[in-house]
N, C-alpha and C positions, 0 to 999 in steps of 0.2 A: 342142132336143136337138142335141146334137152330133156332126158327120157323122163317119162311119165310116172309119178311116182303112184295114182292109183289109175290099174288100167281102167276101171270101171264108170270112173267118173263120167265119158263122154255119155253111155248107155245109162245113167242115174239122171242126166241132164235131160236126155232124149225124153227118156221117159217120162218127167216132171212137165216137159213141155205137151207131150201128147193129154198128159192129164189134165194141164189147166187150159188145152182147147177144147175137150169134153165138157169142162166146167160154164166156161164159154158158150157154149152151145146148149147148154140145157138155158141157163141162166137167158141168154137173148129168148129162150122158147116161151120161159117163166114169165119173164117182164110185157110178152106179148110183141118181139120186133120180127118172131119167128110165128108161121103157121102151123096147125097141120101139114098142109100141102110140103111144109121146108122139110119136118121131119116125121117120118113113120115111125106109127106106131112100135115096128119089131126094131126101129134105128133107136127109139128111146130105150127099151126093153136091156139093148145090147151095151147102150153109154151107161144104164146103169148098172149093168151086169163088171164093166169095168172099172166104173167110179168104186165099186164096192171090193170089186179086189185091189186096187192102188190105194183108195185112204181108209184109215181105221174109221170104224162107228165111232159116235157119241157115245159114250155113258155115262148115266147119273153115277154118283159116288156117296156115299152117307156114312159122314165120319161120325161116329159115337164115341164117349166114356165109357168107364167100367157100368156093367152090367147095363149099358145100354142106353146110360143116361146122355148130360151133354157133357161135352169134353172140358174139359178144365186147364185152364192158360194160366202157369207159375212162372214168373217174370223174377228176376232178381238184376238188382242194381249191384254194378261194379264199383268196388272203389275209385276213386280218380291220381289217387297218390299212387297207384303201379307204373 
């Protein structure tokens, strides 16, 4: 067998997969195929306590121009004889 060129890979896998059964799990709680009674309150608390250290937040982002106006898009055409 041939050795593993990133050891980490299987524990990067694992871990993606634990994430997206979290996701899993809130998500059936969302759409309503889950009760209360499935999940407690502190089991929500805690999926989300690690949903939040596995995936980055959202953030807006707000591209401006100089002095803050809107950004300005300079386009130039290439010749076609190169």
């Amino acid at each position: 067998m041939a050795a593993r060129l990133r050891k980490t890979h299987q524990d990067e896998i694992r871990g993606k997969i634990q994430v997206s059964n979290l996701i899993h799990r809130v998500n059936e709680y969302a759409i309503g195929n889950l009760t209360d009674e499935d999940i407690s309150p502190n089991r929500l608390n805690a999926i989300k306590l690690l949903l939040n250290k596995s995936l980055p937040d959202l953030q807006s982002i707000e591209l401006t121009g100089e002095g803050g106006g809107p950004v300005q898009i300079v386009a130039t055409a290439l010749d076609e004889k190169l």
